[in-house]
DRENDOFI-977000 format. One record per residue (C-alpha): residue in one letter; x, y, z. Coordinates in steps of 0.02 Angstrom, whole numbers. Layout:
BEGIN
code=A	x=X	y=Y	z=Z
...
//
This chain:
BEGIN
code=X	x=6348	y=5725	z=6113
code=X	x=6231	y=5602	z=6050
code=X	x=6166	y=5580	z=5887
code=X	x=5984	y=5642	z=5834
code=X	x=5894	y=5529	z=5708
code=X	x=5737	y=5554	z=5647
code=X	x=5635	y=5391	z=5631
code=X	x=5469	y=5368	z=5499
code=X	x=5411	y=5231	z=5403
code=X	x=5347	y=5244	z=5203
code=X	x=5158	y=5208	z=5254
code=X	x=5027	y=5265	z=5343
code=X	x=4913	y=5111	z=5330
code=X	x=4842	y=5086	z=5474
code=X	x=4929	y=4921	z=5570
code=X	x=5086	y=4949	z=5416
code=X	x=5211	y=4840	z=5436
code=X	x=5330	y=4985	z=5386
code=X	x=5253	y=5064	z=5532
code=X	x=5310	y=4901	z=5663
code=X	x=5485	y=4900	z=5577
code=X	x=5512	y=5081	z=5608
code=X	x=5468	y=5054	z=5796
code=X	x=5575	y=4924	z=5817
code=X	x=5727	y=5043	z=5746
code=X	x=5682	y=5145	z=5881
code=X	x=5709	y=5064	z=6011
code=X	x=5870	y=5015	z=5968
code=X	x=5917	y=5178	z=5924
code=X	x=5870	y=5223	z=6081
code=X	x=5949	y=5076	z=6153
code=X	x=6117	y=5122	z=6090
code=X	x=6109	y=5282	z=6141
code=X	x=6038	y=5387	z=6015
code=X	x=5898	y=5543	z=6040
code=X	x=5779	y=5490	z=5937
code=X	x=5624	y=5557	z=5855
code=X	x=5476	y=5454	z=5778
code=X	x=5345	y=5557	z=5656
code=X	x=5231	y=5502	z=5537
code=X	x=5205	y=5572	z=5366
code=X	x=5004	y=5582	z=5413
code=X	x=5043	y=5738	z=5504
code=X	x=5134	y=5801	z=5357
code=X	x=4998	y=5792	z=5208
code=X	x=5073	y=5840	z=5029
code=X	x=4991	y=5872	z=4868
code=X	x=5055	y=5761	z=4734
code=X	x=5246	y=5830	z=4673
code=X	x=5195	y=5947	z=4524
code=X	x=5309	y=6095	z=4456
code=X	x=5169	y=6197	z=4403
code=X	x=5090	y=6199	z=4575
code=X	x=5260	y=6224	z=4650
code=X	x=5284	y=6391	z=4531
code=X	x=5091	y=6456	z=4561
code=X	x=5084	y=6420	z=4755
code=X	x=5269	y=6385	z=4802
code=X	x=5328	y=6226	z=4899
code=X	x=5207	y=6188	z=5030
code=X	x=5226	y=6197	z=5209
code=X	x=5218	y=6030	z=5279
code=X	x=5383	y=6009	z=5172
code=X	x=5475	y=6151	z=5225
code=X	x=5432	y=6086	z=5427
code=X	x=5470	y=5922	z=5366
code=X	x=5640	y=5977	z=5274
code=X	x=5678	y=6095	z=5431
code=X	x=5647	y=5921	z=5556
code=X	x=5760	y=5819	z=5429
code=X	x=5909	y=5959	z=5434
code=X	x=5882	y=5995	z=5620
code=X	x=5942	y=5778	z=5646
code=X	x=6102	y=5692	z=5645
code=X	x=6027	y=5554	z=5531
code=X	x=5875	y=5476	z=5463
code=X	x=5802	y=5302	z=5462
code=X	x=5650	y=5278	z=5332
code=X	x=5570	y=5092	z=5371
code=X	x=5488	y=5060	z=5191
code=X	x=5368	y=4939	z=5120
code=X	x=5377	y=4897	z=4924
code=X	x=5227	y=4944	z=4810
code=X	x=5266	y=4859	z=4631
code=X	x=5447	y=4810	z=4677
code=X	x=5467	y=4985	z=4710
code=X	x=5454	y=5134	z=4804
code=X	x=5279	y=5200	z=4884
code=X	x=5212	y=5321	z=4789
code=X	x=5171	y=5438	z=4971
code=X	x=5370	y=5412	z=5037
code=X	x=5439	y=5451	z=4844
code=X	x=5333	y=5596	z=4850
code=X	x=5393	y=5651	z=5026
code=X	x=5572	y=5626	z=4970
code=X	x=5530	y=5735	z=4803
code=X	x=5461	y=5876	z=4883
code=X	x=5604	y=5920	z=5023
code=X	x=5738	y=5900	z=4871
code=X	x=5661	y=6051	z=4795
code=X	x=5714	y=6155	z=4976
code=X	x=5860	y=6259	z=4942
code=X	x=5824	y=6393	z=5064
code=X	x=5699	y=6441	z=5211
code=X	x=5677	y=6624	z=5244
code=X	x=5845	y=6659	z=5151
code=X	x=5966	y=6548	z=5234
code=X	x=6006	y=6378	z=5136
code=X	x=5923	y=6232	z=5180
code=X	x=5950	y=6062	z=5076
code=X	x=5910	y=5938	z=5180
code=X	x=5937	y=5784	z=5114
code=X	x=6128	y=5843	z=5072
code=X	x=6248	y=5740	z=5155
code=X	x=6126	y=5682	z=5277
code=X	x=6169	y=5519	z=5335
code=X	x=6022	y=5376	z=5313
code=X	x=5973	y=5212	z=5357
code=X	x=5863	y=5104	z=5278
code=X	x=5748	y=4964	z=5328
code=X	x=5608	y=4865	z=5217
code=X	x=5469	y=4731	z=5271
code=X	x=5337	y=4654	z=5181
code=X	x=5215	y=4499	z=5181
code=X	x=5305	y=4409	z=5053
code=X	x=5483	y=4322	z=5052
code=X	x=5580	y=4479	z=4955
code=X	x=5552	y=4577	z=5126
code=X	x=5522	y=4722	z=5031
code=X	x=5708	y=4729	z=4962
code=X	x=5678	y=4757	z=4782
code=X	x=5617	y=4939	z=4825
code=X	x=5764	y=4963	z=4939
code=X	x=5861	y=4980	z=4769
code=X	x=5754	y=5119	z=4695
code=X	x=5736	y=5211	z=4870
code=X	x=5933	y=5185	z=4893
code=X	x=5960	y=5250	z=4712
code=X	x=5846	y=5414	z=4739
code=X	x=5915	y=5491	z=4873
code=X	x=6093	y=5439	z=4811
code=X	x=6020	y=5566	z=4683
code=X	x=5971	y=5709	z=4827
code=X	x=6146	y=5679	z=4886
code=X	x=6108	y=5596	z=5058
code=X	x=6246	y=5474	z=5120
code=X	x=6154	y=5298	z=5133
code=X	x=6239	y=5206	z=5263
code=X	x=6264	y=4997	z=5158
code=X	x=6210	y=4883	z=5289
code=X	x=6002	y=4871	z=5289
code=X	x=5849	y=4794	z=5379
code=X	x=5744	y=4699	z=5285
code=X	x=5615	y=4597	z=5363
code=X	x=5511	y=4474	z=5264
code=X	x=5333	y=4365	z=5305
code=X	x=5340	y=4532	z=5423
code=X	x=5145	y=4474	z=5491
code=X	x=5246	y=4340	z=5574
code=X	x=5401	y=4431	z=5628
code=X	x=5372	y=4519	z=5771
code=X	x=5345	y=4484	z=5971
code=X	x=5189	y=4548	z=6066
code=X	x=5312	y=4690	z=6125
code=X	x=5347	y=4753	z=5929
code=X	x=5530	y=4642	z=5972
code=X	x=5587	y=4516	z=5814
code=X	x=5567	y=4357	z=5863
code=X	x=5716	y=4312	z=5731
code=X	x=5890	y=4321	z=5808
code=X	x=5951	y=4365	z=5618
code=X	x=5840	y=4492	z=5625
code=X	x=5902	y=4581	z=5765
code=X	x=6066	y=4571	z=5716
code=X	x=6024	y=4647	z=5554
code=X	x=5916	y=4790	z=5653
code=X	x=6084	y=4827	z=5771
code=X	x=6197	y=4848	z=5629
code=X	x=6108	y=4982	z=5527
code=X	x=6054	y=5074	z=5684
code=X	x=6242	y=5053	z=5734
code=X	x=6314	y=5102	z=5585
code=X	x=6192	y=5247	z=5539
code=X	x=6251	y=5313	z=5717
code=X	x=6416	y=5304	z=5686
code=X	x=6400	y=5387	z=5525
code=X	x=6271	y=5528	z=5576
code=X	x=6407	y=5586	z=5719
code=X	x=6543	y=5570	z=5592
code=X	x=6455	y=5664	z=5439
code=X	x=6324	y=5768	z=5530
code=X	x=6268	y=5932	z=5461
code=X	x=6123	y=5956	z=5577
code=X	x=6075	y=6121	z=5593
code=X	x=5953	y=6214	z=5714
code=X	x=5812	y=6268	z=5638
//
């Protein structure tokens, strides 16, 4: 049986280099056999993460489809920029709002509980976006997902990649085959997917 993953980057800027990194992952995911789906979080608006909202209007929608796509996969890979040597504010609120799932229409559903995940960064600068790997790695240790260790990160990212979407960098794609390799390995080991 192959492994499902679930593919999305942390921005929706138009052109994101989150966006180019998270393509990339997907086609060697795809390459090394995995089913893979790619989403963006456009098509899954949120209102900012807010407990009082959550207790007069419940948890919205868009997070219970997007908690019912992320239990219904093997895995997950999230491709992230860094915003302040951190997390971006539209992924941390993504990741916020599915941890508050515990159950859709009476059955459980935690999603992001021993879900295995991969993790890829990219930015303009020389720190490829790595400093925001730590506080993305360290928040869904929180939600209980099972982060797989080796990462992507892919810096001066404007200059990285081929006409195709391809890294030109053989490092590069050595680093990309290794989490998509090992997040496989993991999600077939671990997986808890459910169909939803």
């Amino acid at each position: 049986m192959n492994s499902r993953i679930l593919v999305f980057a942390g921005s929706i800027r138009s052109g994101a280099y989150s966006g180019q990194t998270a393509d990339a992952a997907m086609k060697e995911l795809a390459l090394q056999g995995a089913e893979v789906t790619r989403i963006s979080l456009a098509d899954y608006p949120l209102p900012i993460m807010d407990q009082d909202l959550e207790k007069e209007k419940g948890i919205p929608e868009n997070a219970y489809r997007l908690g019912r796509l992320i239990a219904a996969h093997d895995g997950v890979l999230i491709a992230s920029p860094e915003y302040n040597a951190s997390i971006p504010p539209l992924l941390k609120n993504t990741i916020d709002w599915v941890s508050r799932l515990s159950k859709d229409d009476g059955r459980p559903l935690r999603p992001w509980v021993g879900k295995a995940v991969g993790l890829c960064s990219s930015s303009d600068g020389n720190f490829a976006g790595l400093r925001g790997l730590y506080h993305l790695r360290a928040v869904l240790m929180n939600c209980r997902a099972e982060i797989v260790t080796p990462q992507c990160s892919v810096a001066r990212a404007q200059d990285a990649f081929d006409e195709d979407g391809s890294f030109k960098d053989e490092r590069l794609r050595g680093m990309m085959e290794a989490v998509c390799r090992t997040l496989i390995e993991r999600a077939r080991m671990l997986s808890t997917r459910v169909e939803v």
